[in-house]
PDB file of the backbone (N, CA, C, O) and the ligand in Angstrom, with CONECT records:
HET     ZN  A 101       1
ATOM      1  N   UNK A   1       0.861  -1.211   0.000  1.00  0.00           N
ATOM      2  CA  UNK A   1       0.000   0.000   0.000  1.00  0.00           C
ATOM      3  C   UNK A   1       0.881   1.240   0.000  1.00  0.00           C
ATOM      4  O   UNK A   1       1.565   1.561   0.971  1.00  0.00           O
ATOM      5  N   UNK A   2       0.829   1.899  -1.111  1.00  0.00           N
ATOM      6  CA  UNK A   2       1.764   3.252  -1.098  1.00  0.00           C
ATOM      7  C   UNK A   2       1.260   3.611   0.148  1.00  0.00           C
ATOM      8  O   UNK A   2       0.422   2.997   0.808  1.00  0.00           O
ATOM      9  N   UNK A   3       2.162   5.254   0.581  1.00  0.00           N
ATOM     10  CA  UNK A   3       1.649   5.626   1.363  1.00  0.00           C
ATOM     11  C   UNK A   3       1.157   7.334   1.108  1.00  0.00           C
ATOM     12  O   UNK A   3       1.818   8.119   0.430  1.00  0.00           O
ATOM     13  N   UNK A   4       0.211   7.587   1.623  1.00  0.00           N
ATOM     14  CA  UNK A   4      -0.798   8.855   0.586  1.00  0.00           C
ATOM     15  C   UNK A   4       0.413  10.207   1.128  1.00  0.00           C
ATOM     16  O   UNK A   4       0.793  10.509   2.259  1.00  0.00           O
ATOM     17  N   UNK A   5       0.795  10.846  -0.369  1.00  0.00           N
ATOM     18  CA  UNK A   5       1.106  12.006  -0.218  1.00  0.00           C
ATOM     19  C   UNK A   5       0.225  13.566  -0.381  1.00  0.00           C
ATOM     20  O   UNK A   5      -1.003  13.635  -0.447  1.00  0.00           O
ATOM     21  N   UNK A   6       1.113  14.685  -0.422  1.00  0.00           N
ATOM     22  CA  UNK A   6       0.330  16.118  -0.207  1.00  0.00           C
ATOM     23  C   UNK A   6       0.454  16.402  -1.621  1.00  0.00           C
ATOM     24  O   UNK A   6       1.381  15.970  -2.307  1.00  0.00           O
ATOM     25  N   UNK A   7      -0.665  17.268  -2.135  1.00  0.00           N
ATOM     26  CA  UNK A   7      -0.587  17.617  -3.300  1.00  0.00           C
ATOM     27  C   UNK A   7       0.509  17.998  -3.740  1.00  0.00           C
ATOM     28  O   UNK A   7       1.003  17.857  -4.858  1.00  0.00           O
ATOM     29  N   UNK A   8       1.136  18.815  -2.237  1.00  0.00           N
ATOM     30  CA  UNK A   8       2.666  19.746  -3.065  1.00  0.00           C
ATOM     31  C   UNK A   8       3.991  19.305  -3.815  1.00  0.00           C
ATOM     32  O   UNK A   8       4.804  19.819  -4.584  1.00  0.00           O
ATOM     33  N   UNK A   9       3.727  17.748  -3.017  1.00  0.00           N
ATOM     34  CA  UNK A   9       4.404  16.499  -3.521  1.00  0.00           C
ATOM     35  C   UNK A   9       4.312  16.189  -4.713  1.00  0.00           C
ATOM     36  O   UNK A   9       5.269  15.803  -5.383  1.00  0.00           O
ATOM     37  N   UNK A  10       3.210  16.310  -5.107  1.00  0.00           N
ATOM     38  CA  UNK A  10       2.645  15.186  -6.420  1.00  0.00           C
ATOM     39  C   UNK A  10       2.857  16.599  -7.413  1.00  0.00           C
ATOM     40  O   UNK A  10       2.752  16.268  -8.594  1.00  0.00           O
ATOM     41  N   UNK A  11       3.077  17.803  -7.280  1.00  0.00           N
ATOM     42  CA  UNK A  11       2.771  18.594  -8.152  1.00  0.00           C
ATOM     43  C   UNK A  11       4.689  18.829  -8.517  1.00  0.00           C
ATOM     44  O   UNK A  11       5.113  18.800  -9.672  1.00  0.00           O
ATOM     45  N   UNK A  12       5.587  19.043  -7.321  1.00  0.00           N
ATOM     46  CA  UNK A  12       6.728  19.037  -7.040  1.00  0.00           C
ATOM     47  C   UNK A  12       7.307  17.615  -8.100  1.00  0.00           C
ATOM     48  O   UNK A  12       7.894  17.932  -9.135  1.00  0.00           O
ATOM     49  N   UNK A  13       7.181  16.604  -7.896  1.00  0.00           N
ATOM     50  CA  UNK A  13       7.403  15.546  -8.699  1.00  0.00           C
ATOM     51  C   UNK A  13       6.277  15.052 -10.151  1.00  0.00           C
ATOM     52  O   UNK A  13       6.435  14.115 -10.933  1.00  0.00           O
ATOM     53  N   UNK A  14       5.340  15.919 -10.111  1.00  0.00           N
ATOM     54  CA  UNK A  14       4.972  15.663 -11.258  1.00  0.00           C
ATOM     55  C   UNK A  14       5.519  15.146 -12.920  1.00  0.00           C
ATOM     56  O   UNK A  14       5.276  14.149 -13.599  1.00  0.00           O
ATOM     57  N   UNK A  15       6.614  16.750 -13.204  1.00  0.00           N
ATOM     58  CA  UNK A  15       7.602  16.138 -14.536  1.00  0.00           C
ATOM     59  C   UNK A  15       8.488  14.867 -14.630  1.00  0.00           C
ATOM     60  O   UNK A  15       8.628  14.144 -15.617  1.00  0.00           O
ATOM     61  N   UNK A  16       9.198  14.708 -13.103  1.00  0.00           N
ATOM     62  CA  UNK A  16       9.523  13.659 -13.248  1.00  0.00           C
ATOM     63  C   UNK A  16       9.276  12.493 -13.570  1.00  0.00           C
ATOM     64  O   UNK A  16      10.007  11.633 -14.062  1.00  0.00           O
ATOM     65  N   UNK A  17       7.573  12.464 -13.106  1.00  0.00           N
ATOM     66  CA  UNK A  17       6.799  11.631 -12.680  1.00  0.00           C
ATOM     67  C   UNK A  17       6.355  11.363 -14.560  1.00  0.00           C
ATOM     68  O   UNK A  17       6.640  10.262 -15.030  1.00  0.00           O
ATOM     69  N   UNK A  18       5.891  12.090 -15.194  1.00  0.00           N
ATOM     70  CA  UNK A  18       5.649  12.256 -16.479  1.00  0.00           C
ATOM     71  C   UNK A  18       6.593  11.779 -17.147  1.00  0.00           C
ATOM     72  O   UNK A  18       6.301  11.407 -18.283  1.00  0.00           O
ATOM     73  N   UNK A  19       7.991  11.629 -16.699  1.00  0.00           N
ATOM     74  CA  UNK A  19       9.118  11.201 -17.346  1.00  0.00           C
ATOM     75  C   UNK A  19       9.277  10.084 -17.355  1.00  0.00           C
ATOM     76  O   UNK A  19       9.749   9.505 -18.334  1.00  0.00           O
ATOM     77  N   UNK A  20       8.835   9.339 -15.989  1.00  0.00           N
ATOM     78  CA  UNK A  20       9.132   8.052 -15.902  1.00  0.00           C
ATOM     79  C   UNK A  20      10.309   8.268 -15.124  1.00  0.00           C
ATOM     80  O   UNK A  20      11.177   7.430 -15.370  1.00  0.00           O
ATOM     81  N   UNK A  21      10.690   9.299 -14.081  1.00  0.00           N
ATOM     82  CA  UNK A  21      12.055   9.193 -13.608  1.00  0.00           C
ATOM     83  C   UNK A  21      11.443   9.394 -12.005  1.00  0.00           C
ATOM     84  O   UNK A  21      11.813  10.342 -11.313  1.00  0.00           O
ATOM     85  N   UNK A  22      10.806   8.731 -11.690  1.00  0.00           N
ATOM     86  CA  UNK A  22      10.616   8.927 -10.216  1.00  0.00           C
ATOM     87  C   UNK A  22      10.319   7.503  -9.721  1.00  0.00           C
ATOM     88  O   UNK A  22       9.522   6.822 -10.365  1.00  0.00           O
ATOM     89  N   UNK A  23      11.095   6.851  -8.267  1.00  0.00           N
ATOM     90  CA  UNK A  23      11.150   5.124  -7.891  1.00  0.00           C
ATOM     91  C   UNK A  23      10.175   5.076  -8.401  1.00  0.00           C
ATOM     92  O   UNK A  23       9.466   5.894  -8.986  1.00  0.00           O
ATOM     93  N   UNK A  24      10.081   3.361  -8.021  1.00  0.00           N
ATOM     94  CA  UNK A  24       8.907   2.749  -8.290  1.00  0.00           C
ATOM     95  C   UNK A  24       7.610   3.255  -6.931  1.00  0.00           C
ATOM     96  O   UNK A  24       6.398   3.379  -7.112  1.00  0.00           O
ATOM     97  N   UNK A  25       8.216   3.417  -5.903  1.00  0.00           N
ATOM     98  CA  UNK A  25       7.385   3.768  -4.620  1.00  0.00           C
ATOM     99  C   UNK A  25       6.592   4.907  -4.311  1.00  0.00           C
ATOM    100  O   UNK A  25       5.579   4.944  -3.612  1.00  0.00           O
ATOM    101  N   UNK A  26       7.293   6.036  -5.043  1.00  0.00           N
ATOM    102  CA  UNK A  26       6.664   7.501  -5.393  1.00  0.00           C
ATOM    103  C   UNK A  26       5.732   7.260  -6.202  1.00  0.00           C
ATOM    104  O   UNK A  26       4.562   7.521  -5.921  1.00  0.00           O
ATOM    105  N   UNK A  27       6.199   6.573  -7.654  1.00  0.00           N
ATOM    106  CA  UNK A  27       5.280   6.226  -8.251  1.00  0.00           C
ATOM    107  C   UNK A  27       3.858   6.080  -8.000  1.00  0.00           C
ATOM    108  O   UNK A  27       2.873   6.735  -8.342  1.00  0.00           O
ATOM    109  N   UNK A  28       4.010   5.168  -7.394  1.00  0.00           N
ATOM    110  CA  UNK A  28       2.826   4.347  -6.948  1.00  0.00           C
ATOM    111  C   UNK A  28       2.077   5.498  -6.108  1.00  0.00           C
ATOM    112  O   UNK A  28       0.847   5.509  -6.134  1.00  0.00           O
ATOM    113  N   UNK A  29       2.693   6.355  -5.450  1.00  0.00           N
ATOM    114  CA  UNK A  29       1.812   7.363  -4.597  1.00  0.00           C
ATOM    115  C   UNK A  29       1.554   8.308  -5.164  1.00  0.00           C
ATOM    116  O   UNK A  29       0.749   9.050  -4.602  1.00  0.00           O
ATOM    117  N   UNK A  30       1.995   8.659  -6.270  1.00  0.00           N
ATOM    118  CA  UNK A  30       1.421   9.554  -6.994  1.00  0.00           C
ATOM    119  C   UNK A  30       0.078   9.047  -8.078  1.00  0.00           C
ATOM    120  O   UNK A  30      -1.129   9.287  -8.085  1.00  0.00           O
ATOM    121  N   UNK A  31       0.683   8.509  -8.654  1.00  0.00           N
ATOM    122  CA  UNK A  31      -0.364   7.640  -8.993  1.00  0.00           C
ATOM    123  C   UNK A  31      -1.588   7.419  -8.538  1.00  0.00           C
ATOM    124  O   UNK A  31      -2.559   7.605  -9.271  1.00  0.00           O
ATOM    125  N   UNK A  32      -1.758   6.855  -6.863  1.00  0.00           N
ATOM    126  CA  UNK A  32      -2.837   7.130  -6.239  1.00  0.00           C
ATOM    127  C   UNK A  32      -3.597   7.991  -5.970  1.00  0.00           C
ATOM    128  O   UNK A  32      -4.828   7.959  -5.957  1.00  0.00           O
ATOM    129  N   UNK A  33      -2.576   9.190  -5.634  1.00  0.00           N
ATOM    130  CA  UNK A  33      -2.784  10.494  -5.346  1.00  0.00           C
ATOM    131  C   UNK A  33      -3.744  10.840  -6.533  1.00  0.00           C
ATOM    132  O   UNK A  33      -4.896  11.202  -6.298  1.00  0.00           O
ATOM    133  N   UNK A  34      -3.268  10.728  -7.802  1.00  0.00           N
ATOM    134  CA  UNK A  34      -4.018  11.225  -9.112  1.00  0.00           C
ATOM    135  C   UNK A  34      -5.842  10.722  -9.050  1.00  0.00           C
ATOM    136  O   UNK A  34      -6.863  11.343  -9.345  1.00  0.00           O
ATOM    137  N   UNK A  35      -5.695   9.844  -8.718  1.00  0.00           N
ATOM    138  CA  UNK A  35      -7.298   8.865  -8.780  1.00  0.00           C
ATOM    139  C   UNK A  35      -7.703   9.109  -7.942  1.00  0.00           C
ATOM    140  O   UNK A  35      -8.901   8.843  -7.846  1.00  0.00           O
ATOM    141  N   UNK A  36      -7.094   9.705  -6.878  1.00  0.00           N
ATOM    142  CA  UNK A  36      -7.982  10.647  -5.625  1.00  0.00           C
ATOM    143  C   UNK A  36      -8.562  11.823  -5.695  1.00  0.00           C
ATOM    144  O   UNK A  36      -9.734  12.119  -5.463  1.00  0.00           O
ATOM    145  N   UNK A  37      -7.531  12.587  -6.081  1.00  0.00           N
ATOM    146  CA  UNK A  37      -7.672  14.589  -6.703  1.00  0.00           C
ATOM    147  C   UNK A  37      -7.818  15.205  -7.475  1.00  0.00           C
ATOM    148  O   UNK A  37      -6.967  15.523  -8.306  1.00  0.00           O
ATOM    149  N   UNK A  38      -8.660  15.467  -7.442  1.00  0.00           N
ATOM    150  CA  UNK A  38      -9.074  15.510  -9.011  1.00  0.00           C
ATOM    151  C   UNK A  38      -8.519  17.114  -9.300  1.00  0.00           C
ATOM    152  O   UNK A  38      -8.554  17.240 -10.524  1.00  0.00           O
ATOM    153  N   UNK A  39      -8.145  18.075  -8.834  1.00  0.00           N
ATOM    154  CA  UNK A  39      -6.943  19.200  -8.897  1.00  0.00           C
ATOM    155  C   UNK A  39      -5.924  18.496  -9.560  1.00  0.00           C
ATOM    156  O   UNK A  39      -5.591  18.761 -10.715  1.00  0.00           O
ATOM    157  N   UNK A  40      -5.265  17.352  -8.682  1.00  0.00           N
ATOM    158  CA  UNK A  40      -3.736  16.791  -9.490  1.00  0.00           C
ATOM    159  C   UNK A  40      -3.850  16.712 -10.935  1.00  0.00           C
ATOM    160  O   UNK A  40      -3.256  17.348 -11.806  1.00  0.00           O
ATOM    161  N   UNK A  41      -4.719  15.819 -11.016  1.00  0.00           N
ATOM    162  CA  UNK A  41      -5.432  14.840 -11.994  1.00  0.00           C
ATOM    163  C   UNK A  41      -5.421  15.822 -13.204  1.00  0.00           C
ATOM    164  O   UNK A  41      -4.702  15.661 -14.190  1.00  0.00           O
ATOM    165  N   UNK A  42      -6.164  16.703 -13.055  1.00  0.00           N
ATOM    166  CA  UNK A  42      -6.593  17.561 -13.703  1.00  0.00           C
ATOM    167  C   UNK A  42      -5.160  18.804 -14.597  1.00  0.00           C
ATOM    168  O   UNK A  42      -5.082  19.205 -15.758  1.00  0.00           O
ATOM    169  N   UNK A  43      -4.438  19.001 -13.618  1.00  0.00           N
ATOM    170  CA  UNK A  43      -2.763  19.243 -13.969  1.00  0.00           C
ATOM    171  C   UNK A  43      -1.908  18.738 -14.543  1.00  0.00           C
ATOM    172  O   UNK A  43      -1.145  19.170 -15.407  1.00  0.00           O
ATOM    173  N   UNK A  44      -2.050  17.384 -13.876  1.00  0.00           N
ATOM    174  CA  UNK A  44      -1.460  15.825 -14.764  1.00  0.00           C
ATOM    175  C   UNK A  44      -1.528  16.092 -15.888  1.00  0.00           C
ATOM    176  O   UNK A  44      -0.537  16.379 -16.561  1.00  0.00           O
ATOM    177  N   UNK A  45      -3.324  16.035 -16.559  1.00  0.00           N
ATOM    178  CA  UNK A  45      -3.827  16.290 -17.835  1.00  0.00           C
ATOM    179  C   UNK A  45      -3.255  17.606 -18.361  1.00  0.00           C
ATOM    180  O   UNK A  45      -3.162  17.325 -19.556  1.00  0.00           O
ATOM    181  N   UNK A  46      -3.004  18.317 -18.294  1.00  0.00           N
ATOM    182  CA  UNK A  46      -2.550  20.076 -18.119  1.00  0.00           C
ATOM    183  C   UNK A  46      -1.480  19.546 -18.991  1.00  0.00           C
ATOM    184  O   UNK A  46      -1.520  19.585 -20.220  1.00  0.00           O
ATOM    185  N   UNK A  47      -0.384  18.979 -18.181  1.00  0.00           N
ATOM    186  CA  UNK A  47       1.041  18.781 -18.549  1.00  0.00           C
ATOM    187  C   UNK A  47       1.325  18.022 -19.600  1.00  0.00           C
ATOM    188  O   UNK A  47       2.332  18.088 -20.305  1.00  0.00           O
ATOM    189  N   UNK A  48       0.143  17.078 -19.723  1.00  0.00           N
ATOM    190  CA  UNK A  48       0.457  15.724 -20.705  1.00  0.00           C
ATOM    191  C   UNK A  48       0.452  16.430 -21.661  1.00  0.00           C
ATOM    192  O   UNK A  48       1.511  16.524 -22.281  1.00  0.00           O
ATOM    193  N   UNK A  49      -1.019  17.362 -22.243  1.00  0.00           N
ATOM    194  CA  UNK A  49      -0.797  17.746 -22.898  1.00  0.00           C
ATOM    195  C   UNK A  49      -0.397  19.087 -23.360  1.00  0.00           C
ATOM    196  O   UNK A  49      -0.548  19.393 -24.542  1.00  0.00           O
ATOM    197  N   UNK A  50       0.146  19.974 -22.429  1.00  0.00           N
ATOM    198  CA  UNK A  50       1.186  20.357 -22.731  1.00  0.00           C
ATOM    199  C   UNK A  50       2.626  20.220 -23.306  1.00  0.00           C
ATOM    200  O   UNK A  50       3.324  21.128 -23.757  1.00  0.00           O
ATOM    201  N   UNK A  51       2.958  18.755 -23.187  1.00  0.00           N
ATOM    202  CA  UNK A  51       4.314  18.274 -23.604  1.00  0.00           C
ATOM    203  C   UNK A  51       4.087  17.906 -25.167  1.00  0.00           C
ATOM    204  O   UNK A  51       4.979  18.061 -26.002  1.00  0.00           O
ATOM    205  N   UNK A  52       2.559  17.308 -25.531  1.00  0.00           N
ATOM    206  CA  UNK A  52       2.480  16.670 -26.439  1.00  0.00           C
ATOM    207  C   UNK A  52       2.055  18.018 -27.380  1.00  0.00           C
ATOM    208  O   UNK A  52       1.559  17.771 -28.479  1.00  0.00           O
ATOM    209  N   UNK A  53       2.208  19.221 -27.043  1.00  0.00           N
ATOM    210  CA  UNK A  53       1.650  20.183 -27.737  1.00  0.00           C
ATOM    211  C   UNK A  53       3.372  20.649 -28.641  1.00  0.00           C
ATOM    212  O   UNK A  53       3.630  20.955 -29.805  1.00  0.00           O
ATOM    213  N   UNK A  54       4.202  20.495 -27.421  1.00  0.00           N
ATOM    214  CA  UNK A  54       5.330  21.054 -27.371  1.00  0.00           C
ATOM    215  C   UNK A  54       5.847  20.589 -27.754  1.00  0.00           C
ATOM    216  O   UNK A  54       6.807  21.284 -28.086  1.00  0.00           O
ATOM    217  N   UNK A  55       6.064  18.750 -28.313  1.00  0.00           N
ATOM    218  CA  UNK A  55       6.508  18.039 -28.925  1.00  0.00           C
ATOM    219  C   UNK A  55       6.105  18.152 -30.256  1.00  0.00           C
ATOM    220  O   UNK A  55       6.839  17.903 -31.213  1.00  0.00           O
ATOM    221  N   UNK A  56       4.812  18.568 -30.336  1.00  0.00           N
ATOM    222  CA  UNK A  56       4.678  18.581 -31.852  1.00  0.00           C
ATOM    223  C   UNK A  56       5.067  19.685 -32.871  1.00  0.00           C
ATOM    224  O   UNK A  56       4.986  19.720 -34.099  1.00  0.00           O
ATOM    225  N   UNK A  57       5.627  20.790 -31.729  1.00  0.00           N
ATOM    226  CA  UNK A  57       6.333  22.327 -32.907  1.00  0.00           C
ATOM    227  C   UNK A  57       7.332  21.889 -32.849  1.00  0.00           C
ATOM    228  O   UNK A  57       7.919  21.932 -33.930  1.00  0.00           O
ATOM    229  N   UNK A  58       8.164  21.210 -31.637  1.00  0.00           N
ATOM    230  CA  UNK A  58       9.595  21.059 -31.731  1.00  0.00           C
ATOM    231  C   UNK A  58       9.924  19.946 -33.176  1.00  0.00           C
ATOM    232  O   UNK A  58      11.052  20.133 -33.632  1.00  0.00           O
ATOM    233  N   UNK A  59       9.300  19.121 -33.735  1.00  0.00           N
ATOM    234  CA  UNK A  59       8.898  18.059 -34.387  1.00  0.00           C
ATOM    235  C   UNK A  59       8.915  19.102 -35.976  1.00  0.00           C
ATOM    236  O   UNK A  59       9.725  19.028 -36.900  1.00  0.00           O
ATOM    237  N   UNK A  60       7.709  20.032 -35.829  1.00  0.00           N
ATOM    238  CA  UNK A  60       7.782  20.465 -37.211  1.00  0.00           C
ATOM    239  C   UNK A  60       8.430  21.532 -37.127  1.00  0.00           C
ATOM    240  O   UNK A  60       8.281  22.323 -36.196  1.00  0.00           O
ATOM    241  N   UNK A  61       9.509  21.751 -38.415  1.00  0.00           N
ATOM    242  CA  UNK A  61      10.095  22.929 -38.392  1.00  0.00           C
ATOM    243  C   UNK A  61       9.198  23.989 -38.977  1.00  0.00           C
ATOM    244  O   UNK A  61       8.169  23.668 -39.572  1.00  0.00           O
ATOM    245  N   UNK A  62       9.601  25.375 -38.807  1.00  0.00           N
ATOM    246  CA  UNK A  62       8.774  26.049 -39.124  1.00  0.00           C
ATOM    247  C   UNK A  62       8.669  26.081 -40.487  1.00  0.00           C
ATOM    248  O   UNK A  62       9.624  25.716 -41.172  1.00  0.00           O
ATOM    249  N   UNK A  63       7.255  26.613 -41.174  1.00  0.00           N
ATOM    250  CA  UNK A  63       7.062  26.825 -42.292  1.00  0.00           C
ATOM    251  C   UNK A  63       7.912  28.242 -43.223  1.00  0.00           C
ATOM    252  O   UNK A  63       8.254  29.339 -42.782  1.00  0.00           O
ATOM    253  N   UNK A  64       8.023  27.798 -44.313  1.00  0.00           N
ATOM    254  CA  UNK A  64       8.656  29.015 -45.182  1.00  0.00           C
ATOM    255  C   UNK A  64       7.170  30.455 -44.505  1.00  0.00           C
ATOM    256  O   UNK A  64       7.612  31.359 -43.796  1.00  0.00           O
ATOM    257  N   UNK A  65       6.052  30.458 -44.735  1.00  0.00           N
ATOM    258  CA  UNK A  65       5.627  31.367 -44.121  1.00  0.00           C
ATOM    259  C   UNK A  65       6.001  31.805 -43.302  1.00  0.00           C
ATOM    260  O   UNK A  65       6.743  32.740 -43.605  1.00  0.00           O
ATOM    261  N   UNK A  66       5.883  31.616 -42.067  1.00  0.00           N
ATOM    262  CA  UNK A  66       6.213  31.830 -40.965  1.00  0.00           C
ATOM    263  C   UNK A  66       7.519  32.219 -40.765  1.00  0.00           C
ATOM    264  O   UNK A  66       7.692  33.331 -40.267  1.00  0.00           O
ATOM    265  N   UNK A  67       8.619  31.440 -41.087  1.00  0.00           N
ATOM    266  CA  UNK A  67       9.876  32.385 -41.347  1.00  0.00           C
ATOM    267  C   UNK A  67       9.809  33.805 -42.035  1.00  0.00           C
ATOM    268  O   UNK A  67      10.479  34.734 -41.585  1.00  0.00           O
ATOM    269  N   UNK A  68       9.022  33.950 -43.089  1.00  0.00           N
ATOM    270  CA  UNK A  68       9.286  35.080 -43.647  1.00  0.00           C
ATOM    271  C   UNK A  68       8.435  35.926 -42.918  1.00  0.00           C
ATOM    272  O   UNK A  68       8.477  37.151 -43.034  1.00  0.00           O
ATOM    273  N   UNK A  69       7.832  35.459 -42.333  1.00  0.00           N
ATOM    274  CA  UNK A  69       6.942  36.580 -41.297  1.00  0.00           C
ATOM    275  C   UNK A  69       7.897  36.895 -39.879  1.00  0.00           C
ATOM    276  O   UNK A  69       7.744  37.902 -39.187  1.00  0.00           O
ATOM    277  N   UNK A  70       9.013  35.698 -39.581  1.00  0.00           N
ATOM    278  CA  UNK A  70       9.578  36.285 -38.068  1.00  0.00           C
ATOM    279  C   UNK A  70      10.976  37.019 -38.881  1.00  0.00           C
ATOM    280  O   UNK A  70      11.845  37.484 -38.143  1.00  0.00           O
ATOM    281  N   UNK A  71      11.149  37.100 -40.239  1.00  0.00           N
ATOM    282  CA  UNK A  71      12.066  37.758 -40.909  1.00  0.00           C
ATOM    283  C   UNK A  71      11.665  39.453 -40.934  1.00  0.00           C
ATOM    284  O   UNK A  71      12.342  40.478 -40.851  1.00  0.00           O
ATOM    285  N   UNK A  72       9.973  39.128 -41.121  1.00  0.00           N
ATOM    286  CA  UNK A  72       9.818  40.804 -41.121  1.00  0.00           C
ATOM    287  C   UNK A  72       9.734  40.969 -39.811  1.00  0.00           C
ATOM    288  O   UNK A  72       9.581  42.185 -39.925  1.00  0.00           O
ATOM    289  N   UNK A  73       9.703  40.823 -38.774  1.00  0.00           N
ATOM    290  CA  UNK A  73       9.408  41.371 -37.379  1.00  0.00           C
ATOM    291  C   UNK A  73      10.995  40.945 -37.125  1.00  0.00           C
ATOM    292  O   UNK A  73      10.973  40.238 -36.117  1.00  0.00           O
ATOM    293  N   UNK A  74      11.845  41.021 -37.420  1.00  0.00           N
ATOM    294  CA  UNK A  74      13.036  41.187 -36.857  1.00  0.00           C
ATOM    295  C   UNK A  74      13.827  42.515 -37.609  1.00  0.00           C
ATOM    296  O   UNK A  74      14.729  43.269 -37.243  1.00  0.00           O
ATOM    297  N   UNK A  75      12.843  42.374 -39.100  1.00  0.00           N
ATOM    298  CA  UNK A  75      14.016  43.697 -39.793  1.00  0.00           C
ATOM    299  C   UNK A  75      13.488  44.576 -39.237  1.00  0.00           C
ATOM    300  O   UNK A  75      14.302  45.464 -38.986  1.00  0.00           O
ATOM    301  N   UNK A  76      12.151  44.873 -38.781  1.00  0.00           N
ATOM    302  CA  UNK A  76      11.647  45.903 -38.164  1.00  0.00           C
ATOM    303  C   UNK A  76      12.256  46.644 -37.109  1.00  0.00           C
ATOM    304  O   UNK A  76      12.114  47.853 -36.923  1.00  0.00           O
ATOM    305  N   UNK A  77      13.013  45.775 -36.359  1.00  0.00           N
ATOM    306  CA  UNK A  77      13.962  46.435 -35.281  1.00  0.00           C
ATOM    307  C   UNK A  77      15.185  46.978 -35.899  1.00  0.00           C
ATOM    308  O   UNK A  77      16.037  47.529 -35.201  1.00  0.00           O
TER     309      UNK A  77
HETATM  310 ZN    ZN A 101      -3.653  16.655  -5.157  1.00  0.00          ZN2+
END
């Protein structure tokens, strides 16, 4: 039986936790924690997809548009 942590915990180890880089024992209490709180839970979701948002510009390079548009807002200075 994990043993139940504080939100500040689960929010503090969250990325890690998203990473897959936190024991197996935290794990598990966060984890629980999530199916309890629906605040965490709800952040959890926040982050997931936040990463998967962030993964997908880092993924595409930018378009010839778009370059020529951060081309004019730079000659501008
Ligand atoms: Zn919580």
């Amino acid at each position: 039986m994990p043993e139940s942590i504080r939100c500040e915990e689960v929010v503090e180890h969250l990325l890690a936790f998203l990473d897959g880089e936190v024991e197996v024992g935290r794990r598990e209490s966060i984890e629980q924690h999530l199916e309890e709180c629906r605040s965490c839970c709800s952040r959890a979701d926040f982050e997931v997809a936040l990463r998967q948002k962030v993964r997908e510009v880092a993924l595409k390079r930018p378009s010839m548009k778009l370059r020529r548009k951060i081309r004019q807002l730079i000659d501008q200075f």
